[in-house]
N, CA and C of each residue as an Amber inpcrd file, in Angstrom:
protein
   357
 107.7170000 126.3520000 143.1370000 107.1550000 127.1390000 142.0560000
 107.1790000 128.6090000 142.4780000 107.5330000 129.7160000 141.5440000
 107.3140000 131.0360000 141.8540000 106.6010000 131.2290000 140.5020000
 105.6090000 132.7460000 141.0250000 105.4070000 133.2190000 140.0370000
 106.1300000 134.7130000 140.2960000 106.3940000 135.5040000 138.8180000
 107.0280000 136.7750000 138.7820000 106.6860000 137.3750000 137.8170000
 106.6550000 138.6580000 137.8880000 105.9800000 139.7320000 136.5660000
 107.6180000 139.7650000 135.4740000 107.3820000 140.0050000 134.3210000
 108.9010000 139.6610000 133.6530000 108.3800000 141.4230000 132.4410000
 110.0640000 141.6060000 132.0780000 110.0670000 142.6100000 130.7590000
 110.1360000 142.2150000 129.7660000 110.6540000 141.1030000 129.5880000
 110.6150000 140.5870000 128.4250000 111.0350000 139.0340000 128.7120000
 110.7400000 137.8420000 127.7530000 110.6160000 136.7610000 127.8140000
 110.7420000 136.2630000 126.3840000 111.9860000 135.5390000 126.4260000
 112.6890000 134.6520000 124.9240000 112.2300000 133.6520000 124.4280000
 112.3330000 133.4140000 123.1580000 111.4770000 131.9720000 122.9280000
 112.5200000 130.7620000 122.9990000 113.3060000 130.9120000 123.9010000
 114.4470000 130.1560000 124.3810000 113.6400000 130.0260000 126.3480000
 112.9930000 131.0690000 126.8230000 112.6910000 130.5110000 127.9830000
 113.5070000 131.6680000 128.6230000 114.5570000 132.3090000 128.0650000
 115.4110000 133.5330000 129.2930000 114.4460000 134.2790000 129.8710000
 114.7670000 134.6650000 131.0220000 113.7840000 135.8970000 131.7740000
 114.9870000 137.0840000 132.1080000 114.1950000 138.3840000 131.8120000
 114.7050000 139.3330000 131.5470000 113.9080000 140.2690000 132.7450000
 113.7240000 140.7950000 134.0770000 112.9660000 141.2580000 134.8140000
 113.4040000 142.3630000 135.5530000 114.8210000 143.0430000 135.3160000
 115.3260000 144.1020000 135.9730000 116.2300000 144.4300000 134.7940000
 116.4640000 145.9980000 134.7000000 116.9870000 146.5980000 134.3380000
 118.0920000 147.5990000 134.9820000 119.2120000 148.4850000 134.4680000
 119.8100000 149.2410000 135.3990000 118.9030000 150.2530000 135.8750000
 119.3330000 150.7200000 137.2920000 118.5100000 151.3440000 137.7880000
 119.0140000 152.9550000 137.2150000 117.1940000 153.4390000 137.3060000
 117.3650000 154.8650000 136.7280000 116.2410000 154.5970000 135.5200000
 115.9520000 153.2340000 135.0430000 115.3170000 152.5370000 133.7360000
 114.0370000 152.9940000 134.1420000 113.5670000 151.0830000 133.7500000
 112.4480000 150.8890000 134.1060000 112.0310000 150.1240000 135.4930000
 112.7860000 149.7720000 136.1920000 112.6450000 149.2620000 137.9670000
 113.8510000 149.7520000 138.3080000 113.7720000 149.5790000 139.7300000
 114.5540000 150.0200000 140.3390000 115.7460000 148.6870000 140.7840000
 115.9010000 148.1100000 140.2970000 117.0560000 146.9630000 140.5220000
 116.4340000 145.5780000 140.7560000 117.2930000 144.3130000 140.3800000
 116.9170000 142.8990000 140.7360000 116.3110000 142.4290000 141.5490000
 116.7830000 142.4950000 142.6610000 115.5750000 142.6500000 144.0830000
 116.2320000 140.7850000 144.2810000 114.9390000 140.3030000 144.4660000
 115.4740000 138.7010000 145.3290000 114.9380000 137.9610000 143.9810000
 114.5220000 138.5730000 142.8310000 114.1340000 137.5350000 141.6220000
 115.0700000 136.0130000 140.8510000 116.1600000 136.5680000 141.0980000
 117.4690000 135.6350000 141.2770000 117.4450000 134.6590000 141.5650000
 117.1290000 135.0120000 143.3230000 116.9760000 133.8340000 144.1170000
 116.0870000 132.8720000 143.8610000 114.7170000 133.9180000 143.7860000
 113.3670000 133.2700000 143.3900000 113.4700000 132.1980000 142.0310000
 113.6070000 132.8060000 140.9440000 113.8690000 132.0690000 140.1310000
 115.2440000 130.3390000 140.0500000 116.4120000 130.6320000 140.6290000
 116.9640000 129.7740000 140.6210000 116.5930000 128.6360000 141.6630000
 116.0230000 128.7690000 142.8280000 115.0230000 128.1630000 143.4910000
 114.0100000 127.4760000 143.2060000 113.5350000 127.8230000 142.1320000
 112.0380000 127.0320000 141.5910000 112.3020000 125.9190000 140.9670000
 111.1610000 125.1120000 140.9740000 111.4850000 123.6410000 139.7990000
 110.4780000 124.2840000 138.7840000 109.3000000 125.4470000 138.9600000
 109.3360000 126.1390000 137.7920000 108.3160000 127.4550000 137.9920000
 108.7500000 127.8970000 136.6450000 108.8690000 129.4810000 136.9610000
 107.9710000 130.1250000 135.8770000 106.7970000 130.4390000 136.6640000
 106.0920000 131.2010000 135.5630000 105.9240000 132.4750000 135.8700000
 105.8860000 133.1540000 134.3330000 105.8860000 134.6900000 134.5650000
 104.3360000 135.4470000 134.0570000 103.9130000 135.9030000 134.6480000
 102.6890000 136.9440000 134.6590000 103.2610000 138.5370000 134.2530000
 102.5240000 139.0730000 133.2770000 102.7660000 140.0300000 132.8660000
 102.0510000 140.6940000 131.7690000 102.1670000 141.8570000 131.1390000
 101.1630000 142.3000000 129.5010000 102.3150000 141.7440000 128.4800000
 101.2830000 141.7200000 127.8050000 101.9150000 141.1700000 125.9700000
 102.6590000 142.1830000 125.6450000 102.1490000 143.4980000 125.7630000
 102.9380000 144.2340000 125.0140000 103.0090000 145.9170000 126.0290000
 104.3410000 146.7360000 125.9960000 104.0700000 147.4970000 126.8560000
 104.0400000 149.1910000 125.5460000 103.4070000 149.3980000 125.7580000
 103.3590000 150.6710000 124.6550000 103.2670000 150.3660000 123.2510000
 102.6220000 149.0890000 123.2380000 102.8550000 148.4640000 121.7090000
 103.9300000 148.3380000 121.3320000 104.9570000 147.5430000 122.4700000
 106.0740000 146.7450000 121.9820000 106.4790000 145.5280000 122.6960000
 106.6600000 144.5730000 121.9170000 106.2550000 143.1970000 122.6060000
 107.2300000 143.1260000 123.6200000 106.6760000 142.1310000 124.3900000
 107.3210000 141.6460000 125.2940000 107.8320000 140.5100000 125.3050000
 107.4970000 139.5590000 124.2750000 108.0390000 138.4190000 124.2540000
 108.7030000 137.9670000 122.8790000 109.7930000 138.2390000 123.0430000
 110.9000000 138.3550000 122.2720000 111.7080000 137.4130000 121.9970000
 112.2160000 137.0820000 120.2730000 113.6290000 136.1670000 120.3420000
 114.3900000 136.0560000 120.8550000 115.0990000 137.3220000 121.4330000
 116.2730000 137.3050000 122.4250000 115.8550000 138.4550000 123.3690000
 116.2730000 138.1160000 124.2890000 115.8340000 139.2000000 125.6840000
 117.1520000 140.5700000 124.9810000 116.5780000 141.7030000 124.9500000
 118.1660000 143.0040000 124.8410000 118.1490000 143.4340000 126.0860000
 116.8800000 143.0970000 127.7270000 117.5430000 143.6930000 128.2270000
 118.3450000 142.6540000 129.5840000 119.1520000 143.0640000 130.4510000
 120.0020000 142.1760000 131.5110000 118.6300000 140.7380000 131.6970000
 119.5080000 139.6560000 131.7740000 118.9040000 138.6210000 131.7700000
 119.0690000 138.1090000 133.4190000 118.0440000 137.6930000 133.9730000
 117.6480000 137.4550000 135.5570000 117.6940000 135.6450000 135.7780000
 117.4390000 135.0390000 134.5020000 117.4110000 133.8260000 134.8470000
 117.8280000 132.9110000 132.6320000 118.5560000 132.2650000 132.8040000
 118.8170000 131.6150000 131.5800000 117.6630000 130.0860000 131.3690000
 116.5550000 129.9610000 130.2220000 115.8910000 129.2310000 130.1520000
 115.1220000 128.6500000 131.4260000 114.7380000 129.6360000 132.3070000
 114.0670000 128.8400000 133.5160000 112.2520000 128.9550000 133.6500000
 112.2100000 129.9720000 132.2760000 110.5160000 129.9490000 132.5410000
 109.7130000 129.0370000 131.8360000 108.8940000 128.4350000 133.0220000
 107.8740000 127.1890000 132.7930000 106.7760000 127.2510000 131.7420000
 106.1690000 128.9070000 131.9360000 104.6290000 129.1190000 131.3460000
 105.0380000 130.8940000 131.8300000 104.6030000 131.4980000 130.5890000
 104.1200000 132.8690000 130.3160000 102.7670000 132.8930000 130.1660000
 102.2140000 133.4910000 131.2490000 100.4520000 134.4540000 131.0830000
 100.8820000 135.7790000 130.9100000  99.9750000 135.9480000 130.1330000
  99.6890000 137.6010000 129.5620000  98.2900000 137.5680000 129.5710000
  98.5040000 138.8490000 129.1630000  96.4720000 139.4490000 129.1440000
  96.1860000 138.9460000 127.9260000  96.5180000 137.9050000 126.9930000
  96.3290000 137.9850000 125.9070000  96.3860000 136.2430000 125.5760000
  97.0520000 135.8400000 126.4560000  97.5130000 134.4730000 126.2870000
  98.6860000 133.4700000 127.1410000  98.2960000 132.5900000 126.9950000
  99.0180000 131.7850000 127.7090000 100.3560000 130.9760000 127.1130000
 101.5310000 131.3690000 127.1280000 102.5280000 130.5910000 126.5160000
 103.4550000 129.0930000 126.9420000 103.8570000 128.1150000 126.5150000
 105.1530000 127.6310000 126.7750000 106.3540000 127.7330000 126.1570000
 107.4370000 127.7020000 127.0040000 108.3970000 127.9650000 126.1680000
 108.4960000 125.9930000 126.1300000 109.3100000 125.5820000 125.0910000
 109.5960000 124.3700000 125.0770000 110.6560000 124.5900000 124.2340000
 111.8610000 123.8960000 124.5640000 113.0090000 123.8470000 123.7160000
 113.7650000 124.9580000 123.5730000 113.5640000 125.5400000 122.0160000
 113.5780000 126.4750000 121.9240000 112.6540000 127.2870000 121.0720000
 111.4810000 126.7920000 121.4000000 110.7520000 126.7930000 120.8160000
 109.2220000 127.6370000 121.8470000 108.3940000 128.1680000 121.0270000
 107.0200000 128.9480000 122.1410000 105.9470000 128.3750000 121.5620000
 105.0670000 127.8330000 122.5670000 103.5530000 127.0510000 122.0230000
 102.8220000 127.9900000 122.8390000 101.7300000 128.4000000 121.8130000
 100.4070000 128.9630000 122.0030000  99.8660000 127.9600000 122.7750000
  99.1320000 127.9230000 124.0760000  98.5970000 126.9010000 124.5930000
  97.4540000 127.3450000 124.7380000  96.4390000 128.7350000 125.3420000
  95.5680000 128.9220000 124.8770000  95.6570000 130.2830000 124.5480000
  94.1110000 130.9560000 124.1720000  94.4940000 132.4290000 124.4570000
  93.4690000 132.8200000 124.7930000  93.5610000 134.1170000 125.2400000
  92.4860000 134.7220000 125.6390000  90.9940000 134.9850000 125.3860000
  89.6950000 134.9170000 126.1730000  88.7690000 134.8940000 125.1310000
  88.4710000 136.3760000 124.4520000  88.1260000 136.1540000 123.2760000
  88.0120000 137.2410000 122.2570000  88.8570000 137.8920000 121.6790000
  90.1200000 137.2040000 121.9320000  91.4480000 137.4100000 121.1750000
  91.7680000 136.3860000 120.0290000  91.6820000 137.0390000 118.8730000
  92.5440000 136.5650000 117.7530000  93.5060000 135.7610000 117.7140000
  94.0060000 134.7420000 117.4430000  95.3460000 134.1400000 117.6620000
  96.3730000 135.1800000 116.4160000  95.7420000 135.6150000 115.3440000
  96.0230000 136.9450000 114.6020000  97.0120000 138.0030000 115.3540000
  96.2610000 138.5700000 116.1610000  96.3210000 139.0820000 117.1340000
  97.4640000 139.2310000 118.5810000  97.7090000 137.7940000 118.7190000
  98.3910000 137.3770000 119.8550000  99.4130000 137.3580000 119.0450000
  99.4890000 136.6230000 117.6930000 101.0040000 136.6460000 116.9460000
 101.6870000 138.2190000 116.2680000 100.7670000 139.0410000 116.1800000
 100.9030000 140.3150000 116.0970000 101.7910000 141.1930000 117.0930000
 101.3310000 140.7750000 118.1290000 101.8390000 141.2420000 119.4490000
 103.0210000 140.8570000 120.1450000 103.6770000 139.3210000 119.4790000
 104.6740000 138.1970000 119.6650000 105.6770000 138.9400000 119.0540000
 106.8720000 139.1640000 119.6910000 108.2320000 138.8440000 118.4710000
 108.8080000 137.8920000 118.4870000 108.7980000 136.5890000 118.6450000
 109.0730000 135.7920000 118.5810000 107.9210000 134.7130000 117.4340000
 108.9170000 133.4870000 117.3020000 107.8610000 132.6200000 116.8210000
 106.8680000 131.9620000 117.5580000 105.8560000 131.6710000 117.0050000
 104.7280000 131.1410000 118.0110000 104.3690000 129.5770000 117.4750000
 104.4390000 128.5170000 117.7210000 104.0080000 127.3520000 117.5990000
 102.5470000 127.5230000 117.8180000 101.2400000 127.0510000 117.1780000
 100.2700000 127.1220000 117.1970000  99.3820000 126.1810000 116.3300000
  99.0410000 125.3060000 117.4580000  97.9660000 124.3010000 116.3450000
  96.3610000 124.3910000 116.4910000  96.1270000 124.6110000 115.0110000
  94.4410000 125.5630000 114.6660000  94.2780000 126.8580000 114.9270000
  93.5030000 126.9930000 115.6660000  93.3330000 128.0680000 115.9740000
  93.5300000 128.8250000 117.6460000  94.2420000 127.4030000 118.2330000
  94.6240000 128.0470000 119.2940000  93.6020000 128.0840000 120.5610000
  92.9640000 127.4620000 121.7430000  91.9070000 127.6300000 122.3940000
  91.5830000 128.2300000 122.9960000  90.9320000 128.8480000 123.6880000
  90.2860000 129.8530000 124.0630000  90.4540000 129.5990000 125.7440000
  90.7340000 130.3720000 126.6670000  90.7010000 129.9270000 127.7540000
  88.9650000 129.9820000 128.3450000  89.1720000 129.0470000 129.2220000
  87.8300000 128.9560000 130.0710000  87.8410000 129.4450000 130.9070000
  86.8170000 130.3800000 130.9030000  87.6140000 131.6160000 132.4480000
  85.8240000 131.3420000 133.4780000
């Protein structure tokens, strides 16, 4: 298992975590490795960076790993990717599921209202 901070994250599961350098990081680093190594791969990171999501239909930027992430945490919520498909699994407390889909570009699978984590 690894965990890794990601830029964006597909509702296909791609991880997107380096950009050309000069961007926003300074290059791939060993995430590669890390990721193709794991039996699974969750990414830690914010929902949204300047009020623009991060978790996206299709990754636009260089892709680090094809369908390998297990579970997305954000400050906002907890995702799976499944299929090709993203389930709300819980979310944050005092967050809206409103809110969390607001912040989503992608579709969000969500049954009720979505639970609240127990922190």
């Amino acid at each position: 298992m690894t965990v890794l901070g990601g830029l964006q994250v597909d509702e296909r599961g791609d991880l997107a975590n380096w950009v050309v350098p000069g961007k926003m990081v300074p290059g791939m680093g060993g995430a590669m490795d890390l990721v193709a190594g794991a039996n699974r791969v969750v990414v830690a990171m914010v929902h949204t960076q300047t009020g623009v999501p991060k978790i996206v239909s299709d990754c636009t930027l260089p892709l680090t790993a094809e369908r390998r992430v297990s579970l997305i945490v954000t400050d906002m919520a907890m995702i799976e990717p499944f299929e090709a498909d993203l389930i709300l699994r819980e979310r944050a407390p005092g967050v809206p599921v409103e809110e969390v889909k607001t912040a989503t570009a992608a579709t969000l699978l969500i049954d009720g209202d979505g639970p609240e984590m127990q922190l």
